[in-house]
Each structure stands twice: as C-alpha cells, then as structure tokens.
C-alpha positions as CSV (number, residue, x, y, z in Angstrom):
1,X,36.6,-75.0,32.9
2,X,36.5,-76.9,36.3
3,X,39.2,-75.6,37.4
4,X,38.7,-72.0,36.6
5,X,35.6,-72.6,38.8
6,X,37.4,-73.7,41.5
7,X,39.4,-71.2,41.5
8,X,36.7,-68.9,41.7
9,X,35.1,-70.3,44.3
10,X,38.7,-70.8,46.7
11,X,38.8,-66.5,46.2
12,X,42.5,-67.8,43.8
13,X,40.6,-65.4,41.3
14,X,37.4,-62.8,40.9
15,X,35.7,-63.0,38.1
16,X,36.1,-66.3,35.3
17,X,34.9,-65.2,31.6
18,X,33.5,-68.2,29.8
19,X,30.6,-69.5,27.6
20,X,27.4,-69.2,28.5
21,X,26.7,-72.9,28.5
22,X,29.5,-73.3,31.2
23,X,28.1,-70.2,33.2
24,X,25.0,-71.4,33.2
25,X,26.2,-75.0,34.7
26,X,28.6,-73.1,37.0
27,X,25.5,-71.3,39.1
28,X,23.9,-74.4,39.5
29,X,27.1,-76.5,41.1
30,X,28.3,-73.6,43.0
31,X,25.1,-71.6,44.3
32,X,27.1,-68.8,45.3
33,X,27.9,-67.9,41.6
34,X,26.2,-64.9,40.1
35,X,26.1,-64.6,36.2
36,X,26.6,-61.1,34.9
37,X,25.1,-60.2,32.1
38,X,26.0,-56.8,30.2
39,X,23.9,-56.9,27.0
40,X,21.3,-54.3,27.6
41,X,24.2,-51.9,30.1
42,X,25.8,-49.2,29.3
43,X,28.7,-50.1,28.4
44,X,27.8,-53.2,26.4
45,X,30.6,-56.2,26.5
46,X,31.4,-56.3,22.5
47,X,32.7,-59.4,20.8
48,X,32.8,-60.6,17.4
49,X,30.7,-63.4,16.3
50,X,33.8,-65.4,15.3
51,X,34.6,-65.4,19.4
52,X,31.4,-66.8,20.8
53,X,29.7,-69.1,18.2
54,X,30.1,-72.9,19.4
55,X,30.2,-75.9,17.0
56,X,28.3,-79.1,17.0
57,X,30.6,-82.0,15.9
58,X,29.1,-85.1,14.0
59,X,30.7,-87.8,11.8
60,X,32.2,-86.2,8.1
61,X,29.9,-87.1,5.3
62,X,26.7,-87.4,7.8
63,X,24.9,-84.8,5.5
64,X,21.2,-86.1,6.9
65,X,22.1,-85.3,10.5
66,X,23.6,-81.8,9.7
67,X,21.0,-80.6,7.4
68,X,18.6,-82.1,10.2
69,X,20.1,-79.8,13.1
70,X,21.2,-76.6,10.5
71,X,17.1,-76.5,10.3
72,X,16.4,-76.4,13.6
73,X,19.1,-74.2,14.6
74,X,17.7,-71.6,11.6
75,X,14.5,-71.1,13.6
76,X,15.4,-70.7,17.4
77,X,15.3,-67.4,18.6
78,X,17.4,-66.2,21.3
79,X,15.0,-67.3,23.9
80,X,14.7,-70.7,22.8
81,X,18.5,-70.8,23.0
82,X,18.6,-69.9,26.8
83,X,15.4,-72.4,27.3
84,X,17.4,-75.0,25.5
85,X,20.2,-74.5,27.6
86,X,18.0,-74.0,30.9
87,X,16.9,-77.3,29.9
88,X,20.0,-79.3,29.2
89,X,21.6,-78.1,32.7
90,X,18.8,-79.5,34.9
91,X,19.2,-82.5,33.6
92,X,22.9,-82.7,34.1
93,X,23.9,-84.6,37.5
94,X,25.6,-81.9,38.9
95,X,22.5,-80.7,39.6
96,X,20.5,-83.9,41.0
C-alpha cells in the first residue's frame, strides 16, 4: 500500500482502490488525499462480500480470544466500524 500512495501522490497514477482502513490512513499522511465514497450515488460501486471482508488473525486453538472478538464484532453497527477505525488512525504516528 505505501507505495501505491506514493505513487499517487508523485501524479505516477490517479486514483488507488484499496480498503477502507488504508484510505482512511492515507488522508491523514497525505492531506491532499480525498476519499471517494459511492455508496448512496447513482451508480453504486458493487462488490461481493467475499472481496472486502478483512480477517483478524490470532493463535489456532485460542477459542476464548475468538469467541471474545466474534461477540463484539456481532453488535457494531456500521457506524461503530468507521468510529473504530476513526479511532485507531489518530492514534497511529503517522499522524502525531
């Protein structure tokens, strides 16, 4: 991903398509980023869900710790997501 955003930001490309995690992170390192959203457009950006869920990797057998996040993860709502994630990326140091 770093270097897809350098590339973006030398003009080597126009647009990157990534995560939103790493979008999000991008517009705070480079403040001349804009992230486009087409959800509620027109014409809507389709995916399948097999193309944008991301996994969470913990040690095999650890059955606590995964039953421990699957129960969180049942009850956020798409807005707690995006706070989560608003969250996370201040508190990176690209951003101090």
């Amino acid at each position: 991903a770093p270097a897809m955003m350098v590339a973006l930001d030398s003009g080597k490309c126009d647009v990157v398509v990534t995560d939103a995690p790493t979008a999000m992170a991008a517009c705070v390192a480079y403040p001349g980023f804009t992230l486009l959203d087409f959800t509620d457009s027109e014409q809507n950006y389709e995916v399948s869900e097999e193309e944008i869920n991301i996994g969470i990797s913990m040690q095999k057998g650890n059955t606590e710790l995964k039953d421990a996040i699957n129960k969180i993860l049942s009850t956020m709502t798409p807005d707690d997501y995006t706070a989560l994630m608003e969250e996370a990326i201040s508190l990176q140091p690209l951003n101090n």
